[in-house]
Legacy VTK file of the C-alpha trace (Angstrom):
# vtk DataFile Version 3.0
C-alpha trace
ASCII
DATASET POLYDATA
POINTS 549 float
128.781 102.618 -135.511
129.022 106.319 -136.291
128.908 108.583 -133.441
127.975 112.998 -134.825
128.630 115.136 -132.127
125.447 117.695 -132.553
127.023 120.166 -129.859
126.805 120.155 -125.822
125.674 116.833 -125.028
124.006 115.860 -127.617
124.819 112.830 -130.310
123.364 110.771 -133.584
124.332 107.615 -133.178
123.721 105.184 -136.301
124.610 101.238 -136.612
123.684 98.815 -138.948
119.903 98.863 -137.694
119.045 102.004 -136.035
119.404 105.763 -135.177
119.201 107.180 -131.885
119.436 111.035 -131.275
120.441 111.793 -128.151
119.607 115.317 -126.599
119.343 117.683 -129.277
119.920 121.345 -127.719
119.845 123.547 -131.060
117.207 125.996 -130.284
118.693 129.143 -131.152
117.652 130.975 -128.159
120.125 128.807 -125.451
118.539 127.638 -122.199
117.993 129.034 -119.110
116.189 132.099 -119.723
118.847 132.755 -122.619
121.373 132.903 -119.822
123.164 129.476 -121.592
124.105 129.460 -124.874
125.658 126.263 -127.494
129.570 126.297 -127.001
130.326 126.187 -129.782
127.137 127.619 -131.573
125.130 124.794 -132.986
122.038 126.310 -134.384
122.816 124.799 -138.152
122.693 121.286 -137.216
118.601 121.881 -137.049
117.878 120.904 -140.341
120.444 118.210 -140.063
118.841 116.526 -137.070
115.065 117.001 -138.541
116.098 115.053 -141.716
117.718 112.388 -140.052
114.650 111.913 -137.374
112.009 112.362 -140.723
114.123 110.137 -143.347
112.649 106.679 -143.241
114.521 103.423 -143.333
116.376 102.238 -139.975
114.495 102.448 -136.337
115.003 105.657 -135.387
114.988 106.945 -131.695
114.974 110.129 -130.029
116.601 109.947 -126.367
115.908 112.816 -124.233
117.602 112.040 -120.301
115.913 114.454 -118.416
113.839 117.531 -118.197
117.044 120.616 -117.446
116.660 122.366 -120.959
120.076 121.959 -122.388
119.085 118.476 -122.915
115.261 118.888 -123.090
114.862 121.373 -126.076
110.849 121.970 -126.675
111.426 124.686 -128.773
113.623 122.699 -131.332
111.187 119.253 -130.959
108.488 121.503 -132.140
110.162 122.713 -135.066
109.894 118.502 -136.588
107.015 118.257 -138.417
106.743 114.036 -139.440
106.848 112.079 -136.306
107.178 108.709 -136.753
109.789 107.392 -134.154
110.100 106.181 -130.950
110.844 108.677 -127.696
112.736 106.730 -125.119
112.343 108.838 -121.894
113.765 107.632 -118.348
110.525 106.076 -116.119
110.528 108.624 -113.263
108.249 108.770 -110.476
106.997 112.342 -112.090
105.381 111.385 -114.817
105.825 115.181 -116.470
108.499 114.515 -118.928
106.399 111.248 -120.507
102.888 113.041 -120.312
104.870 115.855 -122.737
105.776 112.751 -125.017
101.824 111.411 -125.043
101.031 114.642 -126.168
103.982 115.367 -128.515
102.553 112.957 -131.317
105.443 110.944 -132.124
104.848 106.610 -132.851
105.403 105.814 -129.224
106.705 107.089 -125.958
108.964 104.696 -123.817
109.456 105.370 -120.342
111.757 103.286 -119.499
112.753 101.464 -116.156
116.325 101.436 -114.870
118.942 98.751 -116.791
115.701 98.768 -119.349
116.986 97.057 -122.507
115.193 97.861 -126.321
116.149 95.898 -128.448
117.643 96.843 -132.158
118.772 94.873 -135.208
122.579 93.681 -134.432
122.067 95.162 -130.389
120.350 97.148 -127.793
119.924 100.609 -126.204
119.729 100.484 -122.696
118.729 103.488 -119.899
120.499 103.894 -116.477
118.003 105.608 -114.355
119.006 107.739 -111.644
116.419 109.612 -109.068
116.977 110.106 -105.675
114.064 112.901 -103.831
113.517 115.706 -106.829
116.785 115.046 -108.192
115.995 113.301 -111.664
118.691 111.974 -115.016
119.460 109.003 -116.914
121.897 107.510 -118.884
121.805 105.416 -122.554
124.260 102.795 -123.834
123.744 102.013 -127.253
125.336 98.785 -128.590
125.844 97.489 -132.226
127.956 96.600 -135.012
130.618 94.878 -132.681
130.664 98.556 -131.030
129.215 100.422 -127.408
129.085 103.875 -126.786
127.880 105.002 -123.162
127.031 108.351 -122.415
125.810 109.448 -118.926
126.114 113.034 -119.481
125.449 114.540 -116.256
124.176 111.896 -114.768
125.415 111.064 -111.248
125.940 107.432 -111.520
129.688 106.902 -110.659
129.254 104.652 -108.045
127.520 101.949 -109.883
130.221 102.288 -113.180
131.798 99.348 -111.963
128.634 97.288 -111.866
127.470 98.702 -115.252
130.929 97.511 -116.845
131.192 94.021 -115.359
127.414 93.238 -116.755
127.881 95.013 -120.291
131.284 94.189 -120.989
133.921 96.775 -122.961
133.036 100.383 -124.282
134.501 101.696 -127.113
133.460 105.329 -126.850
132.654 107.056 -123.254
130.921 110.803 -122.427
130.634 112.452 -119.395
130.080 115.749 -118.229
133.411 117.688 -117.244
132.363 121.280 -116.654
130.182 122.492 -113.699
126.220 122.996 -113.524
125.457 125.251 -110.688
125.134 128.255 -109.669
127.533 127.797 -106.567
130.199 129.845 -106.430
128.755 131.827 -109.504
126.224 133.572 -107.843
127.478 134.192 -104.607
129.143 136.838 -103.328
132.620 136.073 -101.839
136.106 138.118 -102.504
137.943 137.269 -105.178
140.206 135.031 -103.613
137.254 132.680 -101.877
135.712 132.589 -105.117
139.006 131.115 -106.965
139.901 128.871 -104.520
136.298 127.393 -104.439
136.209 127.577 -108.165
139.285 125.247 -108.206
138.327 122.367 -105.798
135.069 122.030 -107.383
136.726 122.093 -111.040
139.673 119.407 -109.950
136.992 117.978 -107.860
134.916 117.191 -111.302
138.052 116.227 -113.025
138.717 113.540 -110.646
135.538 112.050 -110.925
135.732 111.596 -115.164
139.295 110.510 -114.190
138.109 107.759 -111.769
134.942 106.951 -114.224
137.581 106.644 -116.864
139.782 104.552 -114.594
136.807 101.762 -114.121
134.989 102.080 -117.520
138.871 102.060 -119.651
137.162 102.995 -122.564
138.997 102.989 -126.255
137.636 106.616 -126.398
136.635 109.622 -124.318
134.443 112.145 -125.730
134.628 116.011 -123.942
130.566 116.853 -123.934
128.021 118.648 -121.723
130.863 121.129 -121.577
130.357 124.627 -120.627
128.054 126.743 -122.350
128.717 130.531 -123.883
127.111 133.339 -121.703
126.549 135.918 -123.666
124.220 137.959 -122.117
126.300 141.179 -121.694
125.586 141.115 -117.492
127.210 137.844 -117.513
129.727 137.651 -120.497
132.422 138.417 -118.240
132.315 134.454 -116.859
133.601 133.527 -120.289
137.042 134.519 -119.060
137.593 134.098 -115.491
141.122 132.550 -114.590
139.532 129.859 -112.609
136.458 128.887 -112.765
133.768 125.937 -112.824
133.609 126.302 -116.169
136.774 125.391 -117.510
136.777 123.985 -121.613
138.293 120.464 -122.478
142.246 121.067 -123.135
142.175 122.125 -119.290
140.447 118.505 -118.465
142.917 116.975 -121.224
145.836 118.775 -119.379
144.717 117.092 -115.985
143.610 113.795 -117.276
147.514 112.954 -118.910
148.998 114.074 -115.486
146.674 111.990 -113.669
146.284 108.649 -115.885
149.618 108.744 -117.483
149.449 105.119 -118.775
145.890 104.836 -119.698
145.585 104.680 -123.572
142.288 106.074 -123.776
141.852 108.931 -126.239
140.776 111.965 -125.441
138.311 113.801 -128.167
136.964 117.161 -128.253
134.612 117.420 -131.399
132.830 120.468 -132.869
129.334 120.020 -133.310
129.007 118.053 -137.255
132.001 116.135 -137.223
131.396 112.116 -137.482
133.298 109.759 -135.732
133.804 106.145 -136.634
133.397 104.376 -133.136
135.437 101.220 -135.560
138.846 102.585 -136.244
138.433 105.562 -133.924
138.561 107.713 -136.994
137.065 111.120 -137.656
135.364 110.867 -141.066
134.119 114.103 -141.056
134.706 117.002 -139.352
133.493 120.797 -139.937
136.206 123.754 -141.184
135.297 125.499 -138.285
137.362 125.285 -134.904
137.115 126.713 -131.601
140.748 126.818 -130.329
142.279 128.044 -127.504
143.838 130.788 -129.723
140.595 131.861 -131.470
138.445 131.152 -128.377
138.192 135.091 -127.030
137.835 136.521 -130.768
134.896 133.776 -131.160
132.745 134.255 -128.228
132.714 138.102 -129.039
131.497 137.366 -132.492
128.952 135.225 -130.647
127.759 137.878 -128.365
127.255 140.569 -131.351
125.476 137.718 -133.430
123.008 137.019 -130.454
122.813 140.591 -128.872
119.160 140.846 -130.233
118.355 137.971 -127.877
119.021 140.532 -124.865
117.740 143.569 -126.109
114.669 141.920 -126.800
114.153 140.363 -123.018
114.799 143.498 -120.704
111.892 146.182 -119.792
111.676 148.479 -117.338
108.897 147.950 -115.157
106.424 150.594 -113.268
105.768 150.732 -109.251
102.386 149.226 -109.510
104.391 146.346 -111.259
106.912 145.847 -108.831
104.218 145.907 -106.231
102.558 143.128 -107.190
105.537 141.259 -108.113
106.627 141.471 -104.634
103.433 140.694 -103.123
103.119 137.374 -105.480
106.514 136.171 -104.457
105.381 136.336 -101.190
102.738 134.117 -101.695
104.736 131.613 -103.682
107.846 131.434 -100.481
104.766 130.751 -98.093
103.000 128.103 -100.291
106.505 126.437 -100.194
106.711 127.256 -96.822
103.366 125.541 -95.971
104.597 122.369 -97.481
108.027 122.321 -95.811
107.650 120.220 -93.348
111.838 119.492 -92.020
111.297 123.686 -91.479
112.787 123.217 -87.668
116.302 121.641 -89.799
117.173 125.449 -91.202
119.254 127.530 -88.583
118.920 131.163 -90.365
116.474 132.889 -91.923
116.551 133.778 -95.778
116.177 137.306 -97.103
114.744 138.073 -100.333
115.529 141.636 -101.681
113.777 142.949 -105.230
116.532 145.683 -106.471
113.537 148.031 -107.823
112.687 147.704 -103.574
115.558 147.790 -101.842
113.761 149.059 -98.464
110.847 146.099 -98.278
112.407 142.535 -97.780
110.889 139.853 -97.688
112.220 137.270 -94.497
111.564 133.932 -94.457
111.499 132.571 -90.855
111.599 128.918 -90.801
111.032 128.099 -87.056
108.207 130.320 -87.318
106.917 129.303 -90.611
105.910 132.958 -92.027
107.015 135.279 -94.575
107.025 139.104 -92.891
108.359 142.312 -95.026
111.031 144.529 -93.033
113.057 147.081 -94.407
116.757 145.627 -93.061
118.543 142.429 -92.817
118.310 142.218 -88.703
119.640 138.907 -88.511
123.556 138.403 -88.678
123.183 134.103 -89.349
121.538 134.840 -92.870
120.829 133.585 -96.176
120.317 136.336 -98.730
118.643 137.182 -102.555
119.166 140.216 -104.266
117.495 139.991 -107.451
115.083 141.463 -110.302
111.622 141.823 -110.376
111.676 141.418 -113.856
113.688 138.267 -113.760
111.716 136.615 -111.098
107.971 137.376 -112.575
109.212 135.108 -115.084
109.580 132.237 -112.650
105.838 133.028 -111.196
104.388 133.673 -114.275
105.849 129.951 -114.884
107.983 130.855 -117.716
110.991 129.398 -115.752
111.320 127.180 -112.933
113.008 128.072 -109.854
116.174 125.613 -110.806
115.988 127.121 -114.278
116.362 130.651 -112.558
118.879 129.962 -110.727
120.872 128.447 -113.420
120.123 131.715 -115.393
122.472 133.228 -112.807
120.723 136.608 -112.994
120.158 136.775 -109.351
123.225 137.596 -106.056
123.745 135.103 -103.501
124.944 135.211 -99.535
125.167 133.481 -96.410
126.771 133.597 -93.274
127.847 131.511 -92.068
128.904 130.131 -95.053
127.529 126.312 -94.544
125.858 124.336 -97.255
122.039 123.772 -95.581
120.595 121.136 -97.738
116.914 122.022 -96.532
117.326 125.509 -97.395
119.153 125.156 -100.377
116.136 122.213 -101.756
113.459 125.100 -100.667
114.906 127.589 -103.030
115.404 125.611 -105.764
112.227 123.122 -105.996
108.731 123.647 -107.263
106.188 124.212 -104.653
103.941 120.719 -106.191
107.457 119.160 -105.736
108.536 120.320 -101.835
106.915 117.318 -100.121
108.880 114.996 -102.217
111.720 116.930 -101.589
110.980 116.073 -97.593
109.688 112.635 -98.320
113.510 111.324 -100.380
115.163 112.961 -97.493
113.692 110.751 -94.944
114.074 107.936 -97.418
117.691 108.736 -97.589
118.168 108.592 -93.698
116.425 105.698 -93.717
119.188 103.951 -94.799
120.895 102.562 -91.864
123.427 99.833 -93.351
126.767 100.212 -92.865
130.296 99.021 -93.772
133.929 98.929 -92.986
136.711 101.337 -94.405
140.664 101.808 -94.091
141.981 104.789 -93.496
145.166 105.933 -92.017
146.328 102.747 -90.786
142.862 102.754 -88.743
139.459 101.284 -89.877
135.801 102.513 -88.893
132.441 101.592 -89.697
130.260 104.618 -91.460
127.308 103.887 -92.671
127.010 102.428 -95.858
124.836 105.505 -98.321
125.944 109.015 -98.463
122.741 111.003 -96.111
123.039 114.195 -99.070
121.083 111.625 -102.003
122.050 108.393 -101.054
125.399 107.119 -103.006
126.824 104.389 -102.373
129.882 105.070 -99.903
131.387 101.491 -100.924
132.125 102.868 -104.833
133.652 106.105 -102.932
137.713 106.635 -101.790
139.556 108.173 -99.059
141.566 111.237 -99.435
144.260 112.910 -97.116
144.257 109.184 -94.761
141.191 110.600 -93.452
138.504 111.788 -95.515
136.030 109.118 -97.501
134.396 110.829 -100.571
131.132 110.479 -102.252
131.654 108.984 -105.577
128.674 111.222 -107.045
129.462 114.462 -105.451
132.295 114.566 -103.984
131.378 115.127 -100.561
133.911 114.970 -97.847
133.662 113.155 -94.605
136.176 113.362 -91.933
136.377 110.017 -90.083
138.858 111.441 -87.912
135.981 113.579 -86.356
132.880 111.240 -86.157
132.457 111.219 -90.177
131.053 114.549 -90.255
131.028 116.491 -93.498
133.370 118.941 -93.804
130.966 121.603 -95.546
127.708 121.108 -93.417
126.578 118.905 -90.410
125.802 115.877 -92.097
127.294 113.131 -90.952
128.052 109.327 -91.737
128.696 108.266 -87.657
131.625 106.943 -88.297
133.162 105.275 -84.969
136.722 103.440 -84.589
137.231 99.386 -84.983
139.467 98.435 -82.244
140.547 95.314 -84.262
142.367 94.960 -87.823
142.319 91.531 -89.969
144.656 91.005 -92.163
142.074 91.905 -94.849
139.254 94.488 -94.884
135.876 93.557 -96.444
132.965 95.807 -96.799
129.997 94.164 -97.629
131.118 92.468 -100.208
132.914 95.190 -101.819
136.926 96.280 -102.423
138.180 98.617 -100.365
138.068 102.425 -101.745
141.825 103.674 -102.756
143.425 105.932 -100.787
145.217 109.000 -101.214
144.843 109.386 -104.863
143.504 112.667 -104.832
144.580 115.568 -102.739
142.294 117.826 -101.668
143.207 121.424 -103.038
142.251 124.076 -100.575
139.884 124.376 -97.517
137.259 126.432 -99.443
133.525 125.556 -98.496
131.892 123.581 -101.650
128.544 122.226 -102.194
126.989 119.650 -104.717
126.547 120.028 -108.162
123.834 119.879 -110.242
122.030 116.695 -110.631
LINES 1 550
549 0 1 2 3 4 5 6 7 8 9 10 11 12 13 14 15 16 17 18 19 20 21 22 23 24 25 26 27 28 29 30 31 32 33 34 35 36 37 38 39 40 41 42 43 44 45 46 47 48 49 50 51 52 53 54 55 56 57 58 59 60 61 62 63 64 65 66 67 68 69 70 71 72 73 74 75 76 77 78 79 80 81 82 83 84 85 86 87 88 89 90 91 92 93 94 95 96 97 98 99 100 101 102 103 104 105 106 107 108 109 110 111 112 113 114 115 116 117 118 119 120 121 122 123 124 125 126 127 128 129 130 131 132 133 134 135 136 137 138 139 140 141 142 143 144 145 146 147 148 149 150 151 152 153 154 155 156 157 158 159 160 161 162 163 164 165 166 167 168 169 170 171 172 173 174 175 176 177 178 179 180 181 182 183 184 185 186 187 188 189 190 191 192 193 194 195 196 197 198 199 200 201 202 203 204 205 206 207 208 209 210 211 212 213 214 215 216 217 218 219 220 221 222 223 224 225 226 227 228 229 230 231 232 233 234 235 236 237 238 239 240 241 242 243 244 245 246 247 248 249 250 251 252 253 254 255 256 257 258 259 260 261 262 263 264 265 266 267 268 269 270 271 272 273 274 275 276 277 278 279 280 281 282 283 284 285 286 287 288 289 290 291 292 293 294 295 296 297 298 299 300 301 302 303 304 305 306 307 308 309 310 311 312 313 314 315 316 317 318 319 320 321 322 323 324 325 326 327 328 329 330 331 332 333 334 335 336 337 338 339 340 341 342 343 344 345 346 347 348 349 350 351 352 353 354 355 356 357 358 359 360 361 362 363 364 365 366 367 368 369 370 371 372 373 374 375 376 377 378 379 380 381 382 383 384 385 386 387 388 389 390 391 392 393 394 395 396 397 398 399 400 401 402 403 404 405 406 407 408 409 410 411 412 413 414 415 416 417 418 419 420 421 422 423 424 425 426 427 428 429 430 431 432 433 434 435 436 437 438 439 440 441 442 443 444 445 446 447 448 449 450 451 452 453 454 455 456 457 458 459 460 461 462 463 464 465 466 467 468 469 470 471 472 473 474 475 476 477 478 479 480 481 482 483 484 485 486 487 488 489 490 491 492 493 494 495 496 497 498 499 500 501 502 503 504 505 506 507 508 509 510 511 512 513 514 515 516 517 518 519 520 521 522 523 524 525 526 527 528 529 530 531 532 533 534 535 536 537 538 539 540 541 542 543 544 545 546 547 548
């Protein structure tokens, strides 16, 4: 098996019997309303990747794991002219991502169903499928040639890693995502000193989790991908080169992963997009001249930014009054369409402001109790959540150019709230399409649904909690206790405080955790181990919310 890194999270995988492309992000104009760029740059691999999905010969398969566009690349797909292999999408309840495929005109589209298995000559790929409310991604194993390589990217499926490996036996090569995907803290703003120490719980925070995936999957090989991109848009060029933040690059990961598994012998791999590894002997045989280093790294990305500066000039205009006004007066339509459709309204304890910099004096407030979107010229309301952003960034997201998760991972918009509590409600009405916000309601419910529960240790003291994490239902058996007190989602990292009911300690959810009076002499929850404890201390008290998904 030969594994080419093609840059972020993509791959070419080729056995004996088949090719599978996985993810190709090459587009030369980034993702995210330009705002993410290829780190490193990528764009020559194009013509690379078309051959190899064009050349005749072995089964070839093109893998795309969800729709966020640095893994979804339209732009590139379009650019392949003979299409004569098979897409293998993920088989989610929105059927957008496959109804793209139908139309792409490729040999055939599989959606596939979670654990779905296609077979190849000499082995299988098979898709993890992960979807909990709007929240969609996948993962793909491919195995042949006496080799496995599983990559889950970004997916969020840490707490069924264990299960995974126990039915598929050994990996050879592993990838996960190590850098962040959110726009929390990035957007917001907090002094300097919040934003650092929130910066670093949610980086060590995603560190632990590749260290605990790597811990159960004890792969031959780690691969750093779905790193963090290159902003090079000159408003944002500046997060390139912040001290700490959520973006950190793999040595930093490499630094913490020796510290923290001393005696596994995994190896740890950061490729630049061309180079070929054999997944046999663990053996680059071929890699590209050029290196991003930590030494060259500042010297590069400016390079970068002059090479791509075009991109930027090209995007901004100034726009007139009559533009701006009915910019503002469409995005007030669009909040109370999603409004309309919000039906947990009566969850979300403040009101959110919406303020267009080219009209600084007519905000728009969202009041959820009342369900109604009024203009007033001041923020009246201390308990707030606030948007200061563009007119000409957000027409893009009504004229549908962008969707609202797209621009807010374009980061071209401010952020605030006080207090400063994650409100998942809130937060889901921002970020999801209006055709998607009784979903959003609908896996929420589903979520709470869940009553089961189960049994953990902690302190010398055990409680029952229920069993599945209320933010998108994880599975709290596959999760650990921190501090003697705190169990922790294995997907996001959530902390719960058992020591006061099992609420959250960054918003109100809770897991109702109450006190067993007795203690056997050994502690079984529903079947499962108990979680370790104490393996990874929390950093600071910073607020944090999810990543991602």
């Amino acid at each position: 098996m030969r594994i080419t890194f093609l840059g972020h999270a993509g791959f070419a995988v080729e056995t004996a019997g088949a090719l599978v492309v996985m993810d190709p992000w090459l587009t030369p104009q980034g993702a995210f309303d330009s705002a993410w760029m290829q780190l490193p740059r990528n764009h020559h691999l194009a013509p690379r990747v078309r051959e190899l999905l064009e050349t005749p010969g072995k089964e070839r398969f093109l893998y795309i794991s969800h729709e966020h566009k640095d893994h979804f690349d339209p732009e590139f797909l379009a650019t392949i002219a003979k299409r004569d292999f098979t897409v293998l999408v993920p088989k989610f309840r929105r059927a957008e991502l496959r109804d793209i495929f139908e139309k792409y005109g490729c040999k055939r589209v599989i959606a596939c169903e979670d654990s779905r298995e296609i077979p190849i000559k000499g082995g299988y790929i098979k898709l993890f499928v992960s979807e909990q409310g709007t929240n969609r991604d996948s993962s793909v194993m491919v195995r042949g040639d006496g080799q496995c390589f599983l990559n889950i990217n970004d997916c969020k499926m840490h707490d069924r890693l264990a299960r995974v490996i126990a039915e598929e036996g050994p990996i050879d090569v592993f990838s996960a995502q190590f850098s962040g995907a959110i726009w929390h803290p990035t957007c917001y703003e907090y002094p300097r000193e919040t934003y650092s120490a929130i910066s670093l719980k949610k980086r060590d925070s995603k560190f632990e989790a590749v260290a605990r995936a790597l811990e159960v999957v004890q792969p031959r090989a780690y691969i750093a991908a779905a790193g963090p991109a290159a902003f090079l848009d000159p408003e944002l060029f500046s997060l390139n080169f912040q001290d700490v933040s959520i973006f950190p690059r793999a040595p930093v990961l490499f630094s913490y992963l020796e510290k923290r598994l001393p005696t596994l012998p995994t190896r740890y791999l950061e490729p630049m997009p061309g180079d070929v590894l054999d997944a046999g002997p663990l053996e680059f045989v071929s890699q590209v001249p050029e290196r991003v280093t930590t030494e060259n790294f500042q010297e590069y990305l400016h390079t970068y930014a002059k090479d791509m500066a075009h991109v930027f000039r090209e995007r901004r205009r100034n726009l007139m009054r009559e533009e701006v006004d009915e910019i503002h007066g469409r995005l007030r339509v669009e909040l109370q369409r999603k409004l309309d459709l919000l039906d947990l309204h009566d969850r979300v304890g403040m009101p959110f402001y919406v303020e267009l910099t080219e009209a600084p004096t007519r905000l728009l407030r969202v009041d959820f109790k009342g369900r109604r979107v009024d203009e007033v010229t001041e923020m009246r309301d201390k308990s707030r959540y606030a948007m200061k952003v563009s007119a000409s960034d957000i027409v893009r997201v009504l004229d549908r150019k962008l969707n609202w998760e797209d621009f807010l991972l374009s980061f071209r918009l401010r952020l605030s709230r006080n207090p400063d509590v994650y409100e998942p409600v809130l937060h889901g009405f921002l970020g999801v399409e209006v055709e998607d916000i009784r979903e959003f309601c609908d896996g929420i419910r589903a979520t709470e649904a869940q009553k089961e529960r189960t049994v953990v240790e902690a302190g010398g003291k055990r409680f029952t909690i229920q069993r599945f994490c209320p933010h998108q239902g994880a599975d709290l058996s596959e999760g650990w206790v921190e501090e003697g007190r705190y169990v922790v989602c294995p997907r996001h990292r959530w902390q719960f405080d058992l020591q006061n009911g099992g609420v959250c300690k960054s918003n109100n959810s809770t897991l109702c955790a109450e006190p067993v009076a007795d203690k056997p002499e050994k502690v079984e929850r529903g079947g499962d181990k108990a979680p370790a404890a104490d393996k990874a201390p929390v950093v600071d008290k910073a607020p944090v919310e999810p990543p991602r998904v």
